[in-house]
N, C-alpha and C positions, 0 to 999 in steps of 0.2 A: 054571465052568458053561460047556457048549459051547452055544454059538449055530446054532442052521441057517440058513444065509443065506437059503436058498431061503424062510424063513416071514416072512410081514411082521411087523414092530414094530408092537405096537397099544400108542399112548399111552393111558394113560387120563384120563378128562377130569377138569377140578378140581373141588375136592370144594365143594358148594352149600351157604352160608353159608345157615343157617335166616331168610327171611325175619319182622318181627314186624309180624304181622297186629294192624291198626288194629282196633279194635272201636268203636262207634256209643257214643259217652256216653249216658247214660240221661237222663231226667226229671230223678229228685232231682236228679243229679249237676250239668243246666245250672242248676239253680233254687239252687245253692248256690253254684256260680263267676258267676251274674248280682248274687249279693247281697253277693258280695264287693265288687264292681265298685262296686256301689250304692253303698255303705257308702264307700269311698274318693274318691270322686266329692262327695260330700257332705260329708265333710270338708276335704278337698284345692281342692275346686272347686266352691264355693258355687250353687247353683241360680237360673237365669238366673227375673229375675221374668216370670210367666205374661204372654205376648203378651192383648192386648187383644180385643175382638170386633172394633174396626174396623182393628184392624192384621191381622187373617186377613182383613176380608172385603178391605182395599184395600192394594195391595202399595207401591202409590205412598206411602201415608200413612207408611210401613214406614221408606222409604228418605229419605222427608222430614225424618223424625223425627231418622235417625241423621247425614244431613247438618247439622240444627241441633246435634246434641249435638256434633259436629265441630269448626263453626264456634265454640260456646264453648268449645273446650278451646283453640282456635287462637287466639283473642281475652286469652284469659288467659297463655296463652304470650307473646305479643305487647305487652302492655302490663299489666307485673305490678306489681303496688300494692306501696309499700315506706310504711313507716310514717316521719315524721321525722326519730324517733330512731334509724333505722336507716341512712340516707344519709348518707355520707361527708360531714365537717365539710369546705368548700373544694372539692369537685366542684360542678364546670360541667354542668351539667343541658341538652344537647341541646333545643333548639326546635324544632318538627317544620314544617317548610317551608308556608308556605301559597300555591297556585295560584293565588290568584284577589287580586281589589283590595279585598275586605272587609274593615273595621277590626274588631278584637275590640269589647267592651264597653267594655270599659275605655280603649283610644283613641279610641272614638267619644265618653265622656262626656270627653276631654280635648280632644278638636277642637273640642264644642261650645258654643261661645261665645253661646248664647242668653241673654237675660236676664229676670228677674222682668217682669209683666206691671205697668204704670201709666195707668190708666184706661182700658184695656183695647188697649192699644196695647204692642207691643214698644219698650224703649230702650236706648240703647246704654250701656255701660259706661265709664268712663273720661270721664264726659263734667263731673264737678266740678271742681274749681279744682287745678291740679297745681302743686306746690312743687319746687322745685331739685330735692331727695333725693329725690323718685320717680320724677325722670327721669333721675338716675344724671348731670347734667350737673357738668362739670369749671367752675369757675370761668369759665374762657374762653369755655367754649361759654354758658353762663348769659348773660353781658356782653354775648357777640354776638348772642342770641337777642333781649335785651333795647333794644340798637341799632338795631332793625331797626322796633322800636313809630315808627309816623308817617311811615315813610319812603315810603308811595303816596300819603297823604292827600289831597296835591297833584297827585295825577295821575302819568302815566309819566314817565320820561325820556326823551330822543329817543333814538329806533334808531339806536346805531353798529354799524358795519359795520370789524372791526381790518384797519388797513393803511396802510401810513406814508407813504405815497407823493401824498394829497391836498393836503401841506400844499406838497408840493414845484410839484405842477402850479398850485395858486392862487399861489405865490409867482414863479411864470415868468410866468403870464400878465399880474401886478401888471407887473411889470418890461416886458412886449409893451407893456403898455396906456401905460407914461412914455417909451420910450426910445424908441419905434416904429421898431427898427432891428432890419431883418431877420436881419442876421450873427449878432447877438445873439439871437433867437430860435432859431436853428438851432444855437448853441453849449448854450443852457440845456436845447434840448433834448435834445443829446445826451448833456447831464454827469447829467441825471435820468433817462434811460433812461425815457420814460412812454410807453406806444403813443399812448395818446387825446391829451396834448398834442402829439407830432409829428403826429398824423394831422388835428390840426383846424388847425397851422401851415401843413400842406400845401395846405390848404383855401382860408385865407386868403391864403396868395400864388396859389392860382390866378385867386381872383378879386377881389383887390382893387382898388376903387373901382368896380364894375361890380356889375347885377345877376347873381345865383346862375343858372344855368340845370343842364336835367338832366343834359346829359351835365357839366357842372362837376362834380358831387357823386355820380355814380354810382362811381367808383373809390372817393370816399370811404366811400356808403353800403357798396361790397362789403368793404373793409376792417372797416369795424362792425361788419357782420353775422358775419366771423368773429370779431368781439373779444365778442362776445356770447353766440355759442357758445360760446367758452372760459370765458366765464362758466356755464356750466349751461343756457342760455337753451336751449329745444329750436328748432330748424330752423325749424319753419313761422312761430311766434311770434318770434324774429327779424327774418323777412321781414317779421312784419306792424309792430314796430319801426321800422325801413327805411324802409315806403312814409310811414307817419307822419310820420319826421322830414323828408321828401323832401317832402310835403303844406307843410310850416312854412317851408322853405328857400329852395324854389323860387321866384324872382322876389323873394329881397331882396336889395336891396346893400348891400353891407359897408363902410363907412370905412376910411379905412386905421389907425386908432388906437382902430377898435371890437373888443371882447373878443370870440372867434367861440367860445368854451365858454359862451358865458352865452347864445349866441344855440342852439348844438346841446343846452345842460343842460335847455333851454326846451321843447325841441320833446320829445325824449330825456322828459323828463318828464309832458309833456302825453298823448305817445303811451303811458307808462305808466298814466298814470292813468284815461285811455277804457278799455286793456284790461280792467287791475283792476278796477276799480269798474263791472265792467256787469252783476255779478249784485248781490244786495239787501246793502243798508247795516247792519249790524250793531249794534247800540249796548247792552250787555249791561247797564250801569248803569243807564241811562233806562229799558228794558225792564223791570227790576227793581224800580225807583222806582214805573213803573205797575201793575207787578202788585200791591207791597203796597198803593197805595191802591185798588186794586180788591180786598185781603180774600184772596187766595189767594197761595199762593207759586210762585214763579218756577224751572222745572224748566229743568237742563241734562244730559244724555245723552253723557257721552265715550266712544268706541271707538275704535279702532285696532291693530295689529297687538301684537303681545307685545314688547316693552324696549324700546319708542319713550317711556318716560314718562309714562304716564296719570295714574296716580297724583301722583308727584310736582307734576306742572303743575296736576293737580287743586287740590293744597295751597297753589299760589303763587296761583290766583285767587279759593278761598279767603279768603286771607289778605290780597289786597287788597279783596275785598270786605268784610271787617271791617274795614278801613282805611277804607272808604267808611259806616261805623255799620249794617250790612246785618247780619242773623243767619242763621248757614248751617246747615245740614244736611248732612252727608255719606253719604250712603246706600252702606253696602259690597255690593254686587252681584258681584263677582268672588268665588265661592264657591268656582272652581273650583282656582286658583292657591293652592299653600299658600305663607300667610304675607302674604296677600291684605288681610285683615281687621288683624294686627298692625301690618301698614304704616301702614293706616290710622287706627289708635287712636293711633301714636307720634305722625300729624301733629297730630293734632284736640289730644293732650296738648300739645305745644308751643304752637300756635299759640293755646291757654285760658293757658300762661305768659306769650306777649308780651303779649296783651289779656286779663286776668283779670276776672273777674266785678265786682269791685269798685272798676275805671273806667268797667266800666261800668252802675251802678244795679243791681248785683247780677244782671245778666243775665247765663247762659253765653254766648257769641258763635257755638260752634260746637259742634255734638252728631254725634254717631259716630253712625247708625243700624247695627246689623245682628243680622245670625240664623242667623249662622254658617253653614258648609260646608257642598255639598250641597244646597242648596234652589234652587229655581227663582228667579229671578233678576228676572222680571217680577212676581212677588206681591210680593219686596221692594221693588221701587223702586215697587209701588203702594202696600200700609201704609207707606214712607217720605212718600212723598208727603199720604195722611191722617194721618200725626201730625204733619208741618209743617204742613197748616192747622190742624189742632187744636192744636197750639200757640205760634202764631204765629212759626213760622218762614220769613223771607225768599224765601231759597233753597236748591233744594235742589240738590245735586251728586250725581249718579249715576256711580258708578263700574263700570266693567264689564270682563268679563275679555277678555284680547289674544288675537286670534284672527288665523289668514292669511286672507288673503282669499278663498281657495281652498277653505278650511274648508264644507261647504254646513252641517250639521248646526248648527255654531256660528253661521254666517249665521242660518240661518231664528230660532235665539234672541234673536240682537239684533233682527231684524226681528221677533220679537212683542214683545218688550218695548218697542220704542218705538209697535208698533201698537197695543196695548192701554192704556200712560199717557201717550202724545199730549203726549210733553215741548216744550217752548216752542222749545229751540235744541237740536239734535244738531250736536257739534264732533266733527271727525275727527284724532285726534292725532297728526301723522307727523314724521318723523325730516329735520332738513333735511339731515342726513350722509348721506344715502342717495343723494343727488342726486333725478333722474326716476326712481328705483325706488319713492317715495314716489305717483309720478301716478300708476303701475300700480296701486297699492295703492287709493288714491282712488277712482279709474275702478270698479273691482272693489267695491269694499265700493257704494257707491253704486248701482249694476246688482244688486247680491244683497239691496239694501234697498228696491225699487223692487218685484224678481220674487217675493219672499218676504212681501212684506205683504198681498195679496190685498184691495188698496184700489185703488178708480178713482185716485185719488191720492194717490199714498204720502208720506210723509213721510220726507224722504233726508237728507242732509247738508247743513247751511243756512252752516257755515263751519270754516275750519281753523285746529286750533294746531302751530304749528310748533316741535317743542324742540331743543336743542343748534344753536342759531345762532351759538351762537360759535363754534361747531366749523369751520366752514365758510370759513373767512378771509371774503373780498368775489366767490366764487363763490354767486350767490343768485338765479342761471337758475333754480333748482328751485323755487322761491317763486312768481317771475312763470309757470311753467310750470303749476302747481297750483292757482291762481286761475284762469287765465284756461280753461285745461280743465274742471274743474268747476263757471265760473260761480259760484263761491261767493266770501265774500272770508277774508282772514288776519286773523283774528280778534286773536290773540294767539301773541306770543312767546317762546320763553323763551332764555336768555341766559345763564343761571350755575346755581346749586348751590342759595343761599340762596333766602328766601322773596320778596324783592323783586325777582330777577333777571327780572322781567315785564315785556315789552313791548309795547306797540300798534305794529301793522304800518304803518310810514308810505311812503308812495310815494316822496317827498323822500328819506327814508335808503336806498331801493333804489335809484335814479337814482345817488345820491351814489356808492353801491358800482361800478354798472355801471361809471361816471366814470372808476374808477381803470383 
């Protein structure tokens, strides 16, 4: 085939794929593909139950609805019930933490140590005649418990003060007082090492055979005054020491074969006991003796800070007050301290085995009041108080829990409780191991019992027990410092472990101490 150049090429264009024209579905035809749908839906996809009138008319009530059904499908996810027979024999079962300080049920019926009501008063438990086997005591401990029956009857024994060195100073100045040769007082004194006896040798050779004048004994006095503070004694009450024994001194004269410790133990003592004794005279027995013949029982109030010993010193006076034929009460007020109440049940047991019911006329000596954990602490020691006169109980002992000084919330509680049962004696129990952290503590509780009772005159602290005195060797400035600051006096002592380790504070055995 020839081609003409000169004519154009006409392509022809591609050939049109027949479009397929939609056409409009009919009537029947949607009313038969809708009931297909139906039908499948219905079987496949169960029909959602008809909404409410008040779920169309409130959209909120809508959303409410479907947040509750939420939250229990979340709840049962959360915490799924398994039957007993289905939990692993030997799986540890998860406790679920609890935030706060609330006891279950079943801890609160195990703390609480209430008891049956008699004659319409709360008693204590444990308070019948206790045999060896319920107190778990080992022979030894039985024996020694039993040792201890009668050993106050007679009154205290005198306050020693441990430290070996008194016997050396009275055995030199024996020896001053025969040989009256002074080489020989200056060798004794320095094979014994004693401040107080070189310091009162120096004394007497400065003035022998001549009256004492001030400047003679002010080196002496400024010597004292430091051997006093190294006793504990505070600063100002030293000085007032000083001027005293400087009052005694002054313008006597000395022999040359007179003892000059017997003349500064004089003064040294006399100035103690004006301190001490210028606030009121204590006598807890006597006071005790008048309350039962006046019909009511004789209320004492201890507090003090926490592990100074309340409790136990509680137990030791106590226990000489049944030595003295007295029937006590012990009221547990410390509801707050656990194991508060048990302490006190172990004393009140023991101390019904050394004196059992049946020496004496089948009387118990000592009953446990309490009302377990948790309760206010002034209702108790007031029903403690009407069931010892209702039934002729002596005295009664208040126990209460250890608080700092600093505490206000626990303040103001001992302050109502002694404002509302208006006890006979409040004793303050402090630690003589603390030295003058004890007078702070004093100072302080006293100020918080003064500002917290909302009385024209309050009722504060009328005297102190001082425990672990033995602890302290013959440093016993903290004593003289604590009286004479508070104005009140030292009631009592305590001195050991056992129930007789009680002593009465004597001036004579604090002098004795300073001596060394």
């Amino acid at each position: 085939m020839i081609i003409n150049k000169e004519e154009p090429v006409v392509i022809p264009p591609p050939e049109k794929k027949p479009e397929l024209i939609k056409s409009k579905p009919s009537i029947d035809q949607l009313k038969s593909d809708l009931g297909i749908v139906l039908v499948l839906k219905i079987i496949v996809f169960p029909l959602d139950p008809p909404l409410k009138r008040s779920d169309h008319a409130s959209p909120r009530a809508t959303v409410a609805a479907k947040m509750n059904k939420l939250s229990k499908k979340t709840k049962e996810k959360s915490s799924p019930t398994e039957s007993p027979s289905s939990a692993k024999p030997g799986k540890r079962v998860k406790e679920l933490r609890r935030w706060d300080n609330t006891a279950t049920g079943a801890e609160a019926a195990a703390l609480d140590y209430s008891t049956t009501k008699v004659n319409g008063n709360s008693t204590a438990s444990g308070n019948d005649a206790t045999t060896e086997n319920e107190l778990s005591l080992s022979p030894s401990e039985a024996k020694n418990l039993a040792s201890l029956r009668g050993t106050l009857q007679e009154g205290f024994d005198e306050l020693e003060v441990s430290s070996g060195e008194e016997t050396e100073h009275e055995s030199d100045d024996e020896e001053t007082r025969e040989n009256g040769d002074d080489q020989h007082q200056n060798t004794s004194s320095a094979s014994s090492g004693s401040f107080m006896s070189s310091l009162l040798r120096g004394l007497k050779n400065t003035a022998s055979g001549r009256a004492l004048t001030r400047d003679d004994i002010t080196p002496t006095l400024d010597h004292l005054r430091d051997h006093l503070v190294h006793k504990n004694v505070a600063f100002e009450i030293a000085n007032r020491l000083c001027e005293g024994i400087a009052e005694r001194l002054v313008g006597v004269q000395l022999g040359r074969f007179e003892r000059v410790s017997t003349r500064v133990r004089a003064a040294l003592e006399e100035a103690c006991t004006r301190l001490l004794a210028s606030g009121r005279r204590v006598d807890v027995l006597r006071d005790a003796l008048d309350a039962r013949a006046s019909g009511k029982p004789y209320v004492i109030v201890f507090c003090g800070v926490n592990g100074v010993g309340k409790s136990t010193n509680l137990a030791k006076i106590a226990f000489w007050l049944i030595e003295k034929d007295l029937k006590v009460l012990i009221a547990a007020c410390d509801t707050f301290r656990s194991g508060a109440v048990e302490q006190l049940r172990t004393h009140v047991h023991k101390l019904n085995y050394i004196h059992p019911p049946e020496q004496h006329d089948g009387e118990t000596m000592v009953e446990l009041f309490e009302k377990g954990y948790g309760k206010d602490a002034a209702s108790i020691a007031m029903s403690a108080i009407a069931y010892a006169k209702d039934n002729r109980r002596d005295v009664v002992l208040v126990d209460t829990a250890g608080r700092m000084q600093d505490n206000e919330p626990l303040m103001r509680a001992l302050a109502k409780l002694i404002m509302v049962n208006q006890p006979d004696l409040v004793l303050f129990v402090g630690e003589a191991l603390v030295g003058n952290e004890a007078v702070d503590q004093l100072v302080k509780f006293n100020r918080s019992l003064a500002n917290f009772s909302n009385m024209e005159k309050p009722h504060t602290i009328d005297g102190i027990v001082l425990t672990k005195f033995d602890t302290i060797d013959d440093k016993v400035g903290a004593a003289i410092s604590m009286a004479y600051i508070s104005g009140q006096p030292i009631v009592f002592v305590g001195t050991g472990q056992t129930y007789a380790d009680l002593r009465q504070f004597s001036v004579a055995g604090v002098v004795k101490a300073l001596m060394k």
